[in-house]
Backbone as numpy.savetxt, mean C-alpha at the origin, in Angstrom:
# Nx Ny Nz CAx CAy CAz Cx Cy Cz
-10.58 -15.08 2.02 -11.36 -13.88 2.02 -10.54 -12.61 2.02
-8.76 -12.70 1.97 -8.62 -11.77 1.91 -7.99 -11.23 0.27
-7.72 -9.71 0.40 -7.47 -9.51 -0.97 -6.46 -8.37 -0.82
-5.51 -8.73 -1.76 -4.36 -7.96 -1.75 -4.10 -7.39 -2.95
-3.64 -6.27 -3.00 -2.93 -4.87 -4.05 -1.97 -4.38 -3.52
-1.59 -3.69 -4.70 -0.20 -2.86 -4.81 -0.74 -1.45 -5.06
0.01 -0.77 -4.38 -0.13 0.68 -4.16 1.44 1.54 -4.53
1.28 1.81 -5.61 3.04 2.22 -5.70 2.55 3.62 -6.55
4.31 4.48 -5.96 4.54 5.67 -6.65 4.82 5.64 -8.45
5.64 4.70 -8.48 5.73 4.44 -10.02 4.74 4.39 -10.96
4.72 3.93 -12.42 3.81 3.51 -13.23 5.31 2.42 -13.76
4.44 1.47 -14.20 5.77 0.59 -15.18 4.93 -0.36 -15.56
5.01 -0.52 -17.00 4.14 -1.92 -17.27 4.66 -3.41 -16.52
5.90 -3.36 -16.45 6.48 -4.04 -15.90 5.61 -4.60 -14.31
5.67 -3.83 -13.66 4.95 -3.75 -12.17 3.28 -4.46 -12.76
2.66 -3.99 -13.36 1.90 -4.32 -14.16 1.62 -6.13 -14.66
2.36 -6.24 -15.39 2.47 -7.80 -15.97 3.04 -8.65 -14.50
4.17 -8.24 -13.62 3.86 -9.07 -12.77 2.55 -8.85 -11.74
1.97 -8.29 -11.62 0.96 -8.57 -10.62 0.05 -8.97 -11.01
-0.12 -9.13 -12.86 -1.35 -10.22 -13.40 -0.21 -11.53 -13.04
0.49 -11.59 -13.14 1.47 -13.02 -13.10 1.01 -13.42 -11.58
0.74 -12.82 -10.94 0.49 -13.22 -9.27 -1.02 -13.09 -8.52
-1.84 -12.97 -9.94 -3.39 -12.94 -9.55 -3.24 -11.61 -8.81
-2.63 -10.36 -8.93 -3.00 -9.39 -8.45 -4.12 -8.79 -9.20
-5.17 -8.27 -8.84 -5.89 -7.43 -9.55 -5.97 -6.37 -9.11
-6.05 -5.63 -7.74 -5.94 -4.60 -7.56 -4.44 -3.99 -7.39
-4.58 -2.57 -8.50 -3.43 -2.20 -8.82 -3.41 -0.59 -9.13
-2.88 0.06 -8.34 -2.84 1.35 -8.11 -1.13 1.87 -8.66
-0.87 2.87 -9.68 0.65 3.23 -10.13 0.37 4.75 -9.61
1.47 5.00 -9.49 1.70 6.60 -9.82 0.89 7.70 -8.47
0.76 7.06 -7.96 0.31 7.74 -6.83 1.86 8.64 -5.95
2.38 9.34 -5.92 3.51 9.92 -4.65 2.53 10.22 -3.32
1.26 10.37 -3.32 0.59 10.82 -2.36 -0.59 9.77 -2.05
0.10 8.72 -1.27 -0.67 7.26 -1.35 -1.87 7.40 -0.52
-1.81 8.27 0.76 -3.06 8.44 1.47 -4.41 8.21 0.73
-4.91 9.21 -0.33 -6.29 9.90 -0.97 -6.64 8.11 -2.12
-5.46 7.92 -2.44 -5.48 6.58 -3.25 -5.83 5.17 -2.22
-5.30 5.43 -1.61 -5.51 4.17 -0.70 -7.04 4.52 0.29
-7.59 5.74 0.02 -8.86 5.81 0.62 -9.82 5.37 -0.43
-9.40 5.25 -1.51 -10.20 5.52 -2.65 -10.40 3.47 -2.91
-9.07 2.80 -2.67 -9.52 1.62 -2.34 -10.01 1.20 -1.04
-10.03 1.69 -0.36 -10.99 1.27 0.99 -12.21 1.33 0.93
-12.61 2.67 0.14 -14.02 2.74 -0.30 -14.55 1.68 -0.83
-13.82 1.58 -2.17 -14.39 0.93 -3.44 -14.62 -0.65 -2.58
-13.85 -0.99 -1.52 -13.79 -2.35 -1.19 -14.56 -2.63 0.18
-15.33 -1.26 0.68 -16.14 -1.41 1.91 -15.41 -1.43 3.27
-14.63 -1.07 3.05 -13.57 -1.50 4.74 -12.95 0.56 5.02
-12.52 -0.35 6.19 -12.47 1.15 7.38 -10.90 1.26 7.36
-10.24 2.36 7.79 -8.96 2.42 7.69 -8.47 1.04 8.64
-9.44 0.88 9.45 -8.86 -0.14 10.46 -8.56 -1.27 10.33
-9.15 -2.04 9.01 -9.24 -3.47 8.64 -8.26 -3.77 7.56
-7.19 -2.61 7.63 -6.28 -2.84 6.70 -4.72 -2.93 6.73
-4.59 -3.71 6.50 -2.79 -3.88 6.63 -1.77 -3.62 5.63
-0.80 -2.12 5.50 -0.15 -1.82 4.77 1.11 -2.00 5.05
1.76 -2.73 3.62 3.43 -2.80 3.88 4.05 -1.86 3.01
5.21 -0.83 3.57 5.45 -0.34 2.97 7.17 -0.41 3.19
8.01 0.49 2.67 9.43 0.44 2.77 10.23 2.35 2.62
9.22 2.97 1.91 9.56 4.16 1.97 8.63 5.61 2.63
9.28 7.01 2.08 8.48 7.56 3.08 7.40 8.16 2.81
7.00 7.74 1.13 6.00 8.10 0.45 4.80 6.74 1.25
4.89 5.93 2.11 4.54 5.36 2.79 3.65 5.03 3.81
4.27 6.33 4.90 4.40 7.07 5.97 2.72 6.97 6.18
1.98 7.83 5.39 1.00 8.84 5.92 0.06 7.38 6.00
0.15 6.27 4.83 -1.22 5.24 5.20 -0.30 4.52 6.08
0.81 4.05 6.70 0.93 3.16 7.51 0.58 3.99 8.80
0.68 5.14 9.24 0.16 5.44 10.42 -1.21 5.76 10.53
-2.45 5.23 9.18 -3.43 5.57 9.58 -4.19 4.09 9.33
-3.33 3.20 9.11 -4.06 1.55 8.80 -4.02 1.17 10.43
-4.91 -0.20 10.13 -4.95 -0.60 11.64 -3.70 -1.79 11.41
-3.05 -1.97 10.75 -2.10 -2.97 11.20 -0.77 -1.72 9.83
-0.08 -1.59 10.23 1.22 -0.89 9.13 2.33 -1.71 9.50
3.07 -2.01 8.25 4.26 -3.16 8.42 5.24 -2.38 7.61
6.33 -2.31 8.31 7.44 -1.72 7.58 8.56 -3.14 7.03
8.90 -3.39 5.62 10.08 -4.19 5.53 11.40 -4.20 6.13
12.35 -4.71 6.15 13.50 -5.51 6.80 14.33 -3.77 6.48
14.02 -3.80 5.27 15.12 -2.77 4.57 14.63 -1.51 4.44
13.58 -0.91 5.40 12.55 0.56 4.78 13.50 1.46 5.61
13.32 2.60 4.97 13.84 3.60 5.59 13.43 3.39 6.86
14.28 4.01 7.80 14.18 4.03 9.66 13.45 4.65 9.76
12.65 5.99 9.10 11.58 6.86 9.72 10.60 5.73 9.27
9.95 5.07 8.23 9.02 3.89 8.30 9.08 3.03 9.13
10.24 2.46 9.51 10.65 1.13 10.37 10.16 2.28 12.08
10.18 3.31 12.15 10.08 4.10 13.57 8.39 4.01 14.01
7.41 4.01 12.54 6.17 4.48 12.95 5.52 3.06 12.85
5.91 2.28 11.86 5.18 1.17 11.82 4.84 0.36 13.24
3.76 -0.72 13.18 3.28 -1.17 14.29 4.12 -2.05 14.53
């Protein structure tokens, strides 16, 4: 029941073809300001900031991991991500 996307600053077809390669369907490019985008899939998908778990690694990052109810910073994210994450 759960369902996972990518939320990235980039555009690349690349990013693209793999996440059909991995049954991704939800797929967000080009966002630098991930907050308003990542509200825009919460909507579309019925859920509350709270029921959501974001991984991120940089600091374009930042603003939805401190407003998800679970935020995961990777091994390797910048230290101000690795500082706020849960």
């Amino acid at each position: 029941g759960h369902q996972f996307g990518i939320l990235t600053a980039r555009s690349s077809h690349i990013v693209k073809l793999r996440a059909a390669e991995l049954g991704v369907t939800l797929l967000r490019q080009g966002f630098e300001d991930k907050w308003p985008a990542a509200l825009e899939v919460m909507k579309e998908l019925k859920l509350t900031p709270e029921q959501v778990c974001f991984i991120g690694d940089d600091l374009t990052d930042l603003p939805v991991i401190r407003q998800v109810g679970l935020g995961v910073a990777v091994a390797d994210a910048a230290p101000e991500v690795r500082a706020v994450a849960h």
